[in-house]
KOLSEDREN-296419 format. One line per 4 residues: number of its first residue (from 1); their letters; for each residue x, y, z of C-alpha. Coordinates in steps of 0.05 Angstrom, whole numbers, plus 32768, in hexadecimal, padded with zeros to 4 digits. Layout:
N
NUM> a> X,Y,Z | ...
This chain:
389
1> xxxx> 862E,87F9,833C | 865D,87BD,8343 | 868D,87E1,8362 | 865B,87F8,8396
5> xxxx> 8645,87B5,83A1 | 8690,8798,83A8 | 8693,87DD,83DD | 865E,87C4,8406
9> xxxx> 8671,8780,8404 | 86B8,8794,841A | 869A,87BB,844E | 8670,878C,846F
13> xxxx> 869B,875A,8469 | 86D6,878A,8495 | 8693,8792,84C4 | 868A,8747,84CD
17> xxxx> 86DB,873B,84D4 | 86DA,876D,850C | 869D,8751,8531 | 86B8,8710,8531
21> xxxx> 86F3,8729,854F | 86C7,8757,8587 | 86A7,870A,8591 | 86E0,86EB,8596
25> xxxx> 86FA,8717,85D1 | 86C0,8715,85F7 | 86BC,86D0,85EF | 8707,86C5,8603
29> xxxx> 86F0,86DE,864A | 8732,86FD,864F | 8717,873E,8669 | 86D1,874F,8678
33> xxxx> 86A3,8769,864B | 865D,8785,864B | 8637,87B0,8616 | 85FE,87D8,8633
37> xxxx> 85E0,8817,8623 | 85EE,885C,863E | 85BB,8860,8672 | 85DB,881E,8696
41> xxxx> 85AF,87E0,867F | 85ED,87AE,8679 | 85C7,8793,8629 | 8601,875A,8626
45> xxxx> 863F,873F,8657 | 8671,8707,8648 | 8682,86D9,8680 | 86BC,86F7,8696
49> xxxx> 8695,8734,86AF | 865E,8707,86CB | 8688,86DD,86F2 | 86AA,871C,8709
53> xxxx> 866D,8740,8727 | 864F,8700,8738 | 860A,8707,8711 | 85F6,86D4,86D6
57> xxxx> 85DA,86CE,8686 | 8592,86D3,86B9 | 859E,8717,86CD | 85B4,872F,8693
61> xxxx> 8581,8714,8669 | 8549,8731,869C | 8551,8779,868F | 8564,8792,86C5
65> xxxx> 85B4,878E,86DA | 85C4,87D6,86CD | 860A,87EE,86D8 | 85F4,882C,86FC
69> xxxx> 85DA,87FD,8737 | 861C,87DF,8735 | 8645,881A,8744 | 864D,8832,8787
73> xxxx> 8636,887D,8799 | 867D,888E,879F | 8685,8872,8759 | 8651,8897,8733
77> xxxx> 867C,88D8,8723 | 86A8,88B9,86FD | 867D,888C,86D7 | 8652,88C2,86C7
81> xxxx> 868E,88E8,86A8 | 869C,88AD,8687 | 8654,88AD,8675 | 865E,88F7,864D
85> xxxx> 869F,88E3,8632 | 8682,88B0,8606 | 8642,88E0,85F1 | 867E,890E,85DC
89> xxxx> 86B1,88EF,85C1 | 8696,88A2,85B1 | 86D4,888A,85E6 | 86E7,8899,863A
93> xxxx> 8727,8893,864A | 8736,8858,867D | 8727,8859,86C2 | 8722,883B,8703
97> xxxx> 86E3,882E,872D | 86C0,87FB,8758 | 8683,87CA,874B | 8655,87B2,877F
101> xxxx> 8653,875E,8774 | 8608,8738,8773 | 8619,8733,87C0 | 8625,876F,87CD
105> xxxx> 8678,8768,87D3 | 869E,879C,87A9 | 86D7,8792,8774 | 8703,87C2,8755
109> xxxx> 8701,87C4,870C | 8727,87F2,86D6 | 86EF,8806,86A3 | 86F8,8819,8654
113> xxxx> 86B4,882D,8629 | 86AE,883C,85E3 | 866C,884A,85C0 | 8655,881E,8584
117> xxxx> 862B,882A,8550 | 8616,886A,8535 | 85ED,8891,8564 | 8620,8880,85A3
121> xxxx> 85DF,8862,85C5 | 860B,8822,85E4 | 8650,8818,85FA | 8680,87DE,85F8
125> xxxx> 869F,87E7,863B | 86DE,87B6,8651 | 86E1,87AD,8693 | 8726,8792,86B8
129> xxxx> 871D,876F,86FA | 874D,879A,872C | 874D,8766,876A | 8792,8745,8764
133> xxxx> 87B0,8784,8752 | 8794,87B0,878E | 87A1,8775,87BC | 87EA,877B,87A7
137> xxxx> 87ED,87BB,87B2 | 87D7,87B2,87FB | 8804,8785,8803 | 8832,87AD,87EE
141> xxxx> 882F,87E8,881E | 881F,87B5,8856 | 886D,879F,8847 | 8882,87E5,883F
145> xxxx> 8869,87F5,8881 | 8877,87B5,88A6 | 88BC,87C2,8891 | 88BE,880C,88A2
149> xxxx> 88A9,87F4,88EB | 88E7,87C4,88E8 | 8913,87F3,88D2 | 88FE,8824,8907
153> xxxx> 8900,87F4,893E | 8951,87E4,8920 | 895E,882A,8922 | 8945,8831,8967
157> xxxx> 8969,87F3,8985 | 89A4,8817,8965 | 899F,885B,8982 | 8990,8839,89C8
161> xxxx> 89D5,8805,89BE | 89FE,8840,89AC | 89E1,8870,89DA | 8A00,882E,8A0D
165> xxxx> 8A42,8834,89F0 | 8A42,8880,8A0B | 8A27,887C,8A45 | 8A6F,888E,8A65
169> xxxx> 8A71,88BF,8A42 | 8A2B,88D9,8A52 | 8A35,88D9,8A9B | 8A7D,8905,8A8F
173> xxxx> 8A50,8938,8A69 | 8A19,8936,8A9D | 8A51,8932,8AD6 | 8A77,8977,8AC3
177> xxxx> 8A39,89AA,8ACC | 8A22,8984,8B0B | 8A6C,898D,8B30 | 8A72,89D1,8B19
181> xxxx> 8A26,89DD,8B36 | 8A3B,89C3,8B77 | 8A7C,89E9,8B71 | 8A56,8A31,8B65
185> xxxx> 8A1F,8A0A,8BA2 | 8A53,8A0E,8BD0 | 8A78,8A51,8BBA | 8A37,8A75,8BB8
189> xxxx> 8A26,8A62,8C01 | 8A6C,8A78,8C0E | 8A67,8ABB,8BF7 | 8A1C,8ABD,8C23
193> xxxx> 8A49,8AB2,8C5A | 8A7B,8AE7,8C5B | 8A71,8B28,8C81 | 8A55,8B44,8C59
197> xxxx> 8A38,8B1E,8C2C | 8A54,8B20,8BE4 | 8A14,8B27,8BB6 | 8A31,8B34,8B7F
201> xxxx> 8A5D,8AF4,8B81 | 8A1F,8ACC,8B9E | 8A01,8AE5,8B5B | 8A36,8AD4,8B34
205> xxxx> 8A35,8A86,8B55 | 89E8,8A7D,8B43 | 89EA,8A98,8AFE | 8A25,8A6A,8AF1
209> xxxx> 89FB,8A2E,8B15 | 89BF,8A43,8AE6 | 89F2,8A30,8AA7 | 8A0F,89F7,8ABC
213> xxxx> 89C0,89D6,8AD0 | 89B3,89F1,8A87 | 89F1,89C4,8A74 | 89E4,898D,8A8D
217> xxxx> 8993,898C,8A7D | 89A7,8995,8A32 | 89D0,8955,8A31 | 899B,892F,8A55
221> xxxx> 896C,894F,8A1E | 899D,8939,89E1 | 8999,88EF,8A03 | 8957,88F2,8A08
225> xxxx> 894D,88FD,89C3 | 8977,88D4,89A5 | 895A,889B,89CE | 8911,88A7,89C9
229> xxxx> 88ED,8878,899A | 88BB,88AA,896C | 88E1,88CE,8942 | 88C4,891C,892E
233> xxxx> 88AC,892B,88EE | 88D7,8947,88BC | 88E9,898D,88C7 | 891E,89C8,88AE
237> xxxx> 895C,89C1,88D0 | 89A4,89DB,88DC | 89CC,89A7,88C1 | 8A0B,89C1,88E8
241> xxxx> 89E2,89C8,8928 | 89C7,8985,8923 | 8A0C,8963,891D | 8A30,8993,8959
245> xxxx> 89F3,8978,8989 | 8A0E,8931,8977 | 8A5A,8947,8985 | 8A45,8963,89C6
249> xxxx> 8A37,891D,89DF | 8A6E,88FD,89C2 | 8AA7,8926,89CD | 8ABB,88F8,8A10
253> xxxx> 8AB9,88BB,89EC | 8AEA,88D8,89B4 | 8B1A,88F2,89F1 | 8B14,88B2,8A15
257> xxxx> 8B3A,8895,89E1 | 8B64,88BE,89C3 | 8B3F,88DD,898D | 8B4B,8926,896C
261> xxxx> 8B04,893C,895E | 8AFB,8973,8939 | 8AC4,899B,88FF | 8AC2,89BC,88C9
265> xxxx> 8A81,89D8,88B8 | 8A6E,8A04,887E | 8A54,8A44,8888 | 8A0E,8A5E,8870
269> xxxx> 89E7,8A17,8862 | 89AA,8A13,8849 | 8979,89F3,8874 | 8970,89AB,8866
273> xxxx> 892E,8978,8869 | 892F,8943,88A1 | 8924,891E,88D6 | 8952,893E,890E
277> xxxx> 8957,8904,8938 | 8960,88D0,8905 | 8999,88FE,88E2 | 89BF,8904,8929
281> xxxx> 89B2,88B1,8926 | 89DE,88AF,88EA | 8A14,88E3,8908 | 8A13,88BB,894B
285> xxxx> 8A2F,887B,8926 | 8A56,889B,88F6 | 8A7F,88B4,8935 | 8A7E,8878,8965
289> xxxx> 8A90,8851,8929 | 8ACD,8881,8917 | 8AE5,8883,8968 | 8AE2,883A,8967
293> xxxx> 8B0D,882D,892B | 8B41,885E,893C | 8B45,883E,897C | 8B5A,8801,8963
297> xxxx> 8B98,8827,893F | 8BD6,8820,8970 | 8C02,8854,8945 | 8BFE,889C,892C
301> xxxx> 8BC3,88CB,893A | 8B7A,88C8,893D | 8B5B,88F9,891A | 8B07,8900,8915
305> xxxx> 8AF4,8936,88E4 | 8AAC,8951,88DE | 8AA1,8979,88A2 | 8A62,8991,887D
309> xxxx> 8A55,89B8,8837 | 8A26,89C0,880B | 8A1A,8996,87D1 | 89FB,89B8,878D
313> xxxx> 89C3,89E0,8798 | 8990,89B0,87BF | 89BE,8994,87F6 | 89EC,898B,8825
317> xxxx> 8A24,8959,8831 | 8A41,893D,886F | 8A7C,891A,8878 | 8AA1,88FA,88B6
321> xxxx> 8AE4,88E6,88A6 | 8B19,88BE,88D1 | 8B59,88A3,88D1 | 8B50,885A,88E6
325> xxxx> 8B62,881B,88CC | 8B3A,882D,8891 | 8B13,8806,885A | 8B25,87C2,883A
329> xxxx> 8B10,87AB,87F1 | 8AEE,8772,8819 | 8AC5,8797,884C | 8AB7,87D2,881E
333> xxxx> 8A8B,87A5,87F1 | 8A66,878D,8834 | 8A6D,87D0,885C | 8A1E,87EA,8854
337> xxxx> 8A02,879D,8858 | 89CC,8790,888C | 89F4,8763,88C7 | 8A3C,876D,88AC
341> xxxx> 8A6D,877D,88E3 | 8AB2,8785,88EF | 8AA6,878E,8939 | 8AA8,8751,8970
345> xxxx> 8A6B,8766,898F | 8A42,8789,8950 | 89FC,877B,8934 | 8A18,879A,88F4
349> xxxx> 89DB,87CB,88EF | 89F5,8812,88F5 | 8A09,881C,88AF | 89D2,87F4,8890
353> xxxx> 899F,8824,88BB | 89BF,8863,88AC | 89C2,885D,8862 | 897C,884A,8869
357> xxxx> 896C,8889,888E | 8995,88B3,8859 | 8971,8894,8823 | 8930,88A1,8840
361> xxxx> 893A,88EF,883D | 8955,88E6,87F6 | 899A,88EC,87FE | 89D6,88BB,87F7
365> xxxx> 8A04,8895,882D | 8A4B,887E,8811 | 8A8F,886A,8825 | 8AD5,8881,8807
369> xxxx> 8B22,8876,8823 | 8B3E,88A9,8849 | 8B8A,88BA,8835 | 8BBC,88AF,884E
373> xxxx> 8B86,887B,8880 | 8B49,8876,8896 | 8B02,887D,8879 | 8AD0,88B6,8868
377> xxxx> 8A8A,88A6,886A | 8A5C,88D8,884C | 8A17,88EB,883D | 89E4,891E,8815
381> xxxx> 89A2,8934,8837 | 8976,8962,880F | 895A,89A7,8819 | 8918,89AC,87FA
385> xxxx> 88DF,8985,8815 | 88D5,8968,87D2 | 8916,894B,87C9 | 890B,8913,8802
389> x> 88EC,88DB,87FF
């Protein structure tokens, strides 16, 4: 019988030493607290929940602040699951909702329960005010995007200043179908005016003019392009197609001064994930960038190499290799830095933006020494859709 007694003592003493502690935390005000039963009626609340909904010891003490009023119709799913939860297992597992304030405002909250006493007829619910939190987050993705804007608006200032720096070239491109379509004009009116007239040579003349006017509208369409300022979504793409649209327009810059360009594509590529325009971006400075060192090499030749190949199983790699002045120790360390330039006349963008394009579609941008000179700049793009970012 003593022992019994000693048991229940024990026992309600471990009862008391645990309610003190429940007090104590509800007191603390550290986290809000409310105990109500299972039907809604908030039966108790410390201040930290009050102050947090805005209601006072008044309402709660009149009856009739129920937290089922205080959840918004959009709300009410989950609590009710919550709701069945504790009927079946005495606990819910932790989740996230909204309560409407006394004046009508809202604030997210992150809400615990757990039934007490026997019968599972009230809950202890804990209930974590969300505000600061969720307003970080906004701010969050309002820097994310701001900055996505910036870096788009970079990227297009940089497309449009390169895009300058070939605009001789451009004009050479556009120049050589339009001579040859007035050279086929003229022939074709020619032939019109013999005795008589040569069809088949007049023929000949206009399907020729028909190529060259497809010529020269294609490089106007590859400016375009790379110009305009809304880039397309992502899309499956021929990496090696991609890249030779890009040489196209280059190719007179790179004979202007002296340059050897030249590819080396792999054969049978998978498809890869990207943003066509945004990839030819990154090919388009590569280039300029490897004409313009070369350029400044008085000896030996100048040699641009193109090359692509795949990379494991879930990529491709490109790689643009020259045979400049290469990389120093010193400018290596700086090379991908936002406003770093070696140039007279730089912003010190280009590589800053590409790598932030490659690293967008989930790939990597990096720089190695070219032997016996030069530099090799190469990146990864993905093939699945899953693998970019």
């Amino acid at each position: 019988m003593q022992t019994d007694l000693r048991s229940l003592a024990t026992l309600h003493g471990e009862l008391e030493d645990r309610e003190a502690k429940i007090r104590r935390l509800v007191d603390a005000n550290i986290i809000g607290v409310l105990i109500s039963d299972l039907e809604g009626q908030i039966i108790e609340a410390n201040d930290a929940f009050l102050d947090m909904a805005g209601y006072t010891r008044d309402d709660v003490a009149s009856g009739q602040l129920r937290w089922t009023d205080m959840t918004p119709a959009e709300w009410q799913g989950a609590s009710e699951r919550a709701v069945a939860q504790v009927r079946a297992t005495g606990a819910c597992e932790v989740f996230e909702k909204e309560h409407f304030r006394k004046d009508g405002s809202r604030v997210p909250v992150l809400v615990g329960a757990a039934a007490v006493g026997g019968t599972r007829s009230e809950t202890v619910a804990f209930v974590l005010d969300l505000t600061e939190r969720k307003r970080a987050e906004t701010e969050a993705r309002e820097s994310e995007r701001r900055y996505r804007e910036a870096l788009m608006e970079l990227a297009h200032a940089n497309r449009v200043a390169t895009m300058g720096q070939l605009a001789a070239s451009i004009a050479h491109e556009v120049n050589q179908p339009i001579a040859a379509t007035f050279t086929n004009a003229q022939a074709a009116l020619r032939w019109l005016g013999t005795q008589p007239p040569d069809l088949e040579e007049v023929r000949q003349a206009l399907g020729r003019i028909g190529k060259d006017t497809n010529r020269a509208g294609d490089v106007i369409g590859r400016v375009r392009n790379l110009i305009k300022k809304a880039p397309p979504p992502k899309d499956s793409l021929d990496i090696n197609k991609t890249i030779g649209d890009v040489i196209v327009l280059t190719c007179g810059e790179a004979v202007k001064n002296g340059v050897s360009a030249q590819t080396q594509f792999a054969e049978g590529l998978p498809l890869i994930q990207g943003d066509r325009i945004q990839l030819q971006q990154v090919i388009l400075n590569l280039i300029i960038n490897a004409i313009e060192a070369m350029s400044r090499v008085g000896e030996g030749s100048r040699r641009l190499l193109i090359s692509t190949e795949k990379d494991g199983q879930d990529g491709v790699i490109v790689a643009v290799q020259d045979s400049g002045p290469g990389l120093t120790p010193a400018n290596h360390e700086q090379l991908f830095e936002a406003f770093y330039t070696t140039k007279p006349s730089g912003l010190g963008m280009g590589l800053s933006i590409c790598r932030s394009i490659i690293e967008a579609h989930g790939g990597r941008f990096w720089a190695t020494a070219n032997v016996p000179r030069g530099a090799v700049f190469q990146f990864t793009v993905p093939t699945r859709p899953d693998s970019a970012s």
